[in-house]
DODO-680812 format. One record per atom (N, C-alpha, C): residue in three letters; y, z, x. Coordinates in steps of 0.05 Angstrom, whole numbers, padded with zeros to 5 digits, always signed. Example, Ala and Ser with C-alpha at 12.3 -4.5 7.8 and 13.67 -1.06 7.14 Angstrom:
BEGIN
ALA-00114+00156+00264 ALA-00090+00156+00246 ALA-00066+00156+00264 SER-00045+00142+00257 SER-00021+00143+00273 SER+00001+00157+00258 
# end
This chain:
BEGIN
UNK-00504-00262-00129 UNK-00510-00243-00150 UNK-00488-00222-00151 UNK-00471-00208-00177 UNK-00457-00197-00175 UNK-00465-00170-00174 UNK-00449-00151-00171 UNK-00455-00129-00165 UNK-00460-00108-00199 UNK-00477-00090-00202 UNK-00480-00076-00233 UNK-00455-00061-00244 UNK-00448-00061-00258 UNK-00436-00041-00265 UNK-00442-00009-00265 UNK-00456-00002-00255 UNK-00463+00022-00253 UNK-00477+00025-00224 UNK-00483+00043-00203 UNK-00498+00040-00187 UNK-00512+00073-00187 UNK-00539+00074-00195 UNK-00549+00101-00196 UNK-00551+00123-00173 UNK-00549+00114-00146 UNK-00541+00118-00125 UNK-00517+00120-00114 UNK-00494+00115-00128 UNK-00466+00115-00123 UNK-00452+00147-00123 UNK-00432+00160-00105 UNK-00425+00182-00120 UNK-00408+00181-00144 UNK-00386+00170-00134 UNK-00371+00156-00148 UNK-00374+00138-00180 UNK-00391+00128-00185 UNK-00405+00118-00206 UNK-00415+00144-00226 UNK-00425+00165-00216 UNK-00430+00186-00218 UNK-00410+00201-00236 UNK-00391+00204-00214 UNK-00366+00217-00236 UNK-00355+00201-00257 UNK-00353+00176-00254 UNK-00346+00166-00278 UNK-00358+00158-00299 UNK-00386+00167-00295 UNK-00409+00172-00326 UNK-00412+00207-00334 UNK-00388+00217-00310 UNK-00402+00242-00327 UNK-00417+00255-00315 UNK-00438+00251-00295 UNK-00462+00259-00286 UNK-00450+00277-00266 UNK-00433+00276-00261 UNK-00426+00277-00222 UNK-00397+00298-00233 UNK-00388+00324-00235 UNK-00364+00336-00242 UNK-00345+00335-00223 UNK-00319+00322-00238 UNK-00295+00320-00221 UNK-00271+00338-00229 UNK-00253+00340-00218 UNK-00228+00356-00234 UNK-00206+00325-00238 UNK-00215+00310-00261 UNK-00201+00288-00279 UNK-00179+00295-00274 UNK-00150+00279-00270 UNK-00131+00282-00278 UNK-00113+00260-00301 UNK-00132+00241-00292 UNK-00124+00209-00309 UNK-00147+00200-00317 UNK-00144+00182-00343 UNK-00171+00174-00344 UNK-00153+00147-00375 UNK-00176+00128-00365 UNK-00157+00105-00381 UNK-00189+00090-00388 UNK-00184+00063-00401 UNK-00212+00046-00409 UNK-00224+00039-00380 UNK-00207+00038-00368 UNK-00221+00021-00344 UNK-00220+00034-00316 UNK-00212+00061-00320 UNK-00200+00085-00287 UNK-00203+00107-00293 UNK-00213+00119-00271 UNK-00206+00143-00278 UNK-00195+00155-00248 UNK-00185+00180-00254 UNK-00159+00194-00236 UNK-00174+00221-00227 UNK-00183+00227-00203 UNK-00197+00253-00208 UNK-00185+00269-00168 UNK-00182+00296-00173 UNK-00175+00307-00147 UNK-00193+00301-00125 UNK-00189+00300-00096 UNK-00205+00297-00068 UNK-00208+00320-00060 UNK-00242+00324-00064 UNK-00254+00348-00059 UNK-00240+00358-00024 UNK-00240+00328-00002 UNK-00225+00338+00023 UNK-00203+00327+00029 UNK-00189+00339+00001 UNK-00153+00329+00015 UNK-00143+00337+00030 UNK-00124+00313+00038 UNK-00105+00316+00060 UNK-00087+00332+00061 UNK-00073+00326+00033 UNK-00044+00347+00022 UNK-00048+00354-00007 UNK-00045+00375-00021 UNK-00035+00392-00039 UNK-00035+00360-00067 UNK-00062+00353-00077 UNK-00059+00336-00099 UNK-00072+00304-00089 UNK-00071+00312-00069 UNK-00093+00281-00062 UNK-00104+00275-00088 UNK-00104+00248-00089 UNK-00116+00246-00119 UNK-00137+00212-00114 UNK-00164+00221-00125 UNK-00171+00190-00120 UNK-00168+00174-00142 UNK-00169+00157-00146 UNK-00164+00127-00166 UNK-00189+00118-00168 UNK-00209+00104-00187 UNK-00229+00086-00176 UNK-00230+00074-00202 UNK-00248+00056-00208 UNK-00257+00039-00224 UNK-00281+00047-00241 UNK-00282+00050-00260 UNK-00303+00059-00286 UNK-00327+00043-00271 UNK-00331+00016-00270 UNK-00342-00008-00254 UNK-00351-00007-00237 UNK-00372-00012-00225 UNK-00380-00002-00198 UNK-00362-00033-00180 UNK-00357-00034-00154 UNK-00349-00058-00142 UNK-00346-00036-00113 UNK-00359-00049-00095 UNK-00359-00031-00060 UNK-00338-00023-00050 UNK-00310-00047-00057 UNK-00289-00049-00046 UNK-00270-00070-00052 UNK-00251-00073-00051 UNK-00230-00089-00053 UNK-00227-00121-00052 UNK-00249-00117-00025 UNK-00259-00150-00011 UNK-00283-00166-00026 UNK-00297-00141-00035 UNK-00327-00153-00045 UNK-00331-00151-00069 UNK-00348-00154-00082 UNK-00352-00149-00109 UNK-00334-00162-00126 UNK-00339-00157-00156 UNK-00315-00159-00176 UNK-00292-00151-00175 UNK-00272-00169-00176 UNK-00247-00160-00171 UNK-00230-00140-00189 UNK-00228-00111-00175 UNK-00217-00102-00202 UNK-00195-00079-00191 UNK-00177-00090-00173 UNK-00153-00083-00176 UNK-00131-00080-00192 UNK-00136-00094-00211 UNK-00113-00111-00221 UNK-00119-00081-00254 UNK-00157-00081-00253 UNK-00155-00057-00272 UNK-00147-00034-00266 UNK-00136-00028-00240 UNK-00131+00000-00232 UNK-00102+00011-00240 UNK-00087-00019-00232 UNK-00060-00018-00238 UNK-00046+00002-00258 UNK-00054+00006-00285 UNK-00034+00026-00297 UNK-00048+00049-00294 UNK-00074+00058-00272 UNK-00083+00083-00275 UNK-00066+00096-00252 UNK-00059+00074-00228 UNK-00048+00084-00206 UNK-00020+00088-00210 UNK-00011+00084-00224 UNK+00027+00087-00228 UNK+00019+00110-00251 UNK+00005+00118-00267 UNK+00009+00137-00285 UNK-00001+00162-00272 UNK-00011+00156-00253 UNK-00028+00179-00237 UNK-00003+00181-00218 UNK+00004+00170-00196 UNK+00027+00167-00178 UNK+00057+00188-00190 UNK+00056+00175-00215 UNK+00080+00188-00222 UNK+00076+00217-00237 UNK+00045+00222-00245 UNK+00044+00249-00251 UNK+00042+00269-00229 UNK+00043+00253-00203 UNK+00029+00276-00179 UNK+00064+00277-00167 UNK+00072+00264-00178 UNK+00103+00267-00157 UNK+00119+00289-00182 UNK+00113+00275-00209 UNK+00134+00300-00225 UNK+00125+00325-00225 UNK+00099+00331-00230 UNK+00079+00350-00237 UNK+00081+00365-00205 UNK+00077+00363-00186 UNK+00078+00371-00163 UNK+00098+00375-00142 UNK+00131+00364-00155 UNK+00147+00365-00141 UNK+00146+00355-00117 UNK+00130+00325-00109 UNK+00127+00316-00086 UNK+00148+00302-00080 UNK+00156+00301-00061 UNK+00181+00283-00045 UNK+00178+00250-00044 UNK+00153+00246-00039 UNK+00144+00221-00032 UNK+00108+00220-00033 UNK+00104+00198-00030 UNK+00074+00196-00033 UNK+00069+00170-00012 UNK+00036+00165-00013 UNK+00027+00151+00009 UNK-00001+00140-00020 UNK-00008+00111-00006 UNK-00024+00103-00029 UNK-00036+00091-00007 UNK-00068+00083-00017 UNK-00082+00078+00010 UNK-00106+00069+00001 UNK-00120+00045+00005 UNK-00155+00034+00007 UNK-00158+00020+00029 UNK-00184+00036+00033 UNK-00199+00028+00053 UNK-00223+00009+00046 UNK-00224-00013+00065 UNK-00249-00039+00052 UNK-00270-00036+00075 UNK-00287-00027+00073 UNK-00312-00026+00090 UNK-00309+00004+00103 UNK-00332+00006+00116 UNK-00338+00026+00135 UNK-00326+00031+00160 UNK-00315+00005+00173 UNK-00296+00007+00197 UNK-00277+00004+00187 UNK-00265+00006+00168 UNK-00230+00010+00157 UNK-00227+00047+00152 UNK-00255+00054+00147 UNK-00259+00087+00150 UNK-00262+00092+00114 UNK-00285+00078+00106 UNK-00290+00078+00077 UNK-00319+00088+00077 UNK-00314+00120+00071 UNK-00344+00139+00070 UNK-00361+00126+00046 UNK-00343+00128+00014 UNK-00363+00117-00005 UNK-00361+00099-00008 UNK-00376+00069-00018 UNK-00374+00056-00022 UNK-00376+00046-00049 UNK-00349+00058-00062 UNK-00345+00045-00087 UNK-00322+00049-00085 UNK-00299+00025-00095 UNK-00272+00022-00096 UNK-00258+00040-00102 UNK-00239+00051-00085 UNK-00218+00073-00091 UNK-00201+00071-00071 UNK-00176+00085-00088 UNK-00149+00082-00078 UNK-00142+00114-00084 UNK-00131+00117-00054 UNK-00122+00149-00054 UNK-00088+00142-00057 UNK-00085+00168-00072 UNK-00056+00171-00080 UNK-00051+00199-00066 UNK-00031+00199-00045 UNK-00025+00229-00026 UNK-00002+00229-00033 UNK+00007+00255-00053 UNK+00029+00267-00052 UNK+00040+00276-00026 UNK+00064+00273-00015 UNK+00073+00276+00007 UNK+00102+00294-00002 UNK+00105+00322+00028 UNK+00129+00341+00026 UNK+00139+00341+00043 UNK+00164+00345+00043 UNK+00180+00347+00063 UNK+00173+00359+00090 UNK+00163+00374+00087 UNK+00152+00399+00111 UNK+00137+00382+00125 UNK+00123+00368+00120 UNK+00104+00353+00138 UNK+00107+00312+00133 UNK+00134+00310+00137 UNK+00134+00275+00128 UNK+00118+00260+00154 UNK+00118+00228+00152 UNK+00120+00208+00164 UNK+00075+00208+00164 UNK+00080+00181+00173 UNK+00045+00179+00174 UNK+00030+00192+00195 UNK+00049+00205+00220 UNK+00034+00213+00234 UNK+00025+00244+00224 UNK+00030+00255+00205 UNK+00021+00279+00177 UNK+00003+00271+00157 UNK-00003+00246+00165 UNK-00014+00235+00129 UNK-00040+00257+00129 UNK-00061+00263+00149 UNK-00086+00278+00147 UNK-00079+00292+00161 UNK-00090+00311+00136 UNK-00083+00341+00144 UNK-00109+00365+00151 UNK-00124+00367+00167 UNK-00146+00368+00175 UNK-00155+00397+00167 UNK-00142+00408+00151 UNK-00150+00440+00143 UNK-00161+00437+00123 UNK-00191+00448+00111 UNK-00198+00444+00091 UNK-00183+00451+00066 UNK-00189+00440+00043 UNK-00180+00454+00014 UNK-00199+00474+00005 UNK-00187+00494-00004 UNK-00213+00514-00028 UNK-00205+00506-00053 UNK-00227+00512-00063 UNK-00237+00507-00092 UNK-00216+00526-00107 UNK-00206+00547-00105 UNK-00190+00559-00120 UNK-00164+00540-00124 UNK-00155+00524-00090 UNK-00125+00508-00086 UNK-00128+00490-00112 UNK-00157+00473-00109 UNK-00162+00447-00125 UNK-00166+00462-00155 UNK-00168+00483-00164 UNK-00171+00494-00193 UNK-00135+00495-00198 UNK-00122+00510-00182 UNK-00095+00507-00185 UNK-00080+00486-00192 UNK-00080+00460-00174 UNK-00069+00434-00175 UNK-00082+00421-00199 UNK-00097+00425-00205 UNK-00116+00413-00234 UNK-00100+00425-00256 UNK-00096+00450-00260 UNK-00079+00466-00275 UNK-00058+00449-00285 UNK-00039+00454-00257 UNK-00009+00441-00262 UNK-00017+00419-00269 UNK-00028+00406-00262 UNK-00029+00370-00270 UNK-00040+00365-00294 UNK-00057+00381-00307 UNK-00072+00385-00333 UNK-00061+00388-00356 UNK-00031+00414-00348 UNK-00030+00443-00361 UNK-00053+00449-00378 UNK-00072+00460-00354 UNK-00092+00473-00361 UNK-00115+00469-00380 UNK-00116+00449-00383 UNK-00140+00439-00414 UNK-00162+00435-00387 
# end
């Protein structure tokens, strides 16, 4: 049996009906682009699928729809943010360290000041003012 397109219980599903408020940065027919409430670095950005699908491995295959949300997103968080480099990243299940379970791909703007993977998590929380800011620049402001 395939999995619904929508899961009413999902958070994730959530934001992408609307129900659930995100700070959007991308948003296409089939993705949408929205900030990580607990980023790592300055623009963490998640990726996911309009579609509900658990993960990568299971469900409907729908990587392949993420594709121009993650390069349009990728490349607005590196110009828009002056990032050096970035880190792109899904996790498939719960022991790969996948909290929700609906498909997403994190996009981590990465800076000089803190390179290489042993920086990738950055364990200080974000405030809500940081993530109003980075929404800003990435937005200009709408």
């Amino acid at each position: 049996m395939s999995e619904p397109s929508s899961d009413p219980d999902c958070l994730f599903c959530g934001i992408a009906n609307g129900t659930v408020p995100s700070r959007t940065v991308y948003e296409d027919d089939h993705a949408l682009a929205f900030l990580d409430l607990g980023a790592w670095h300055r623009g963490h950005t998640l990726v996911i699928p309009k579609r509900h699908a658990a993960d990568l491995v299971s469900g409907p295959a729908l990587m392949a729809d993420l594709g121009p949300a993650i390069d349009a997103t990728a490349r607005l968080l590196v110009d828009r943010l002056d990032a050096d480099g970035l880190n792109l990243l899904s996790s498939a299940g719960p022991v790969a360290g996948q909290t929700v379970l609906h498909l997403h791909v994190h996009l981590i703007p990465r800076y000089a000041d803190r390179p290489g993977l042993a920086n990738l998590v950055d364990p200080t929380p974000v405030s809500p003012a940081e993530l109003d800011a980075v929404h800003a620049r990435l937005t200009g402001g709408r």
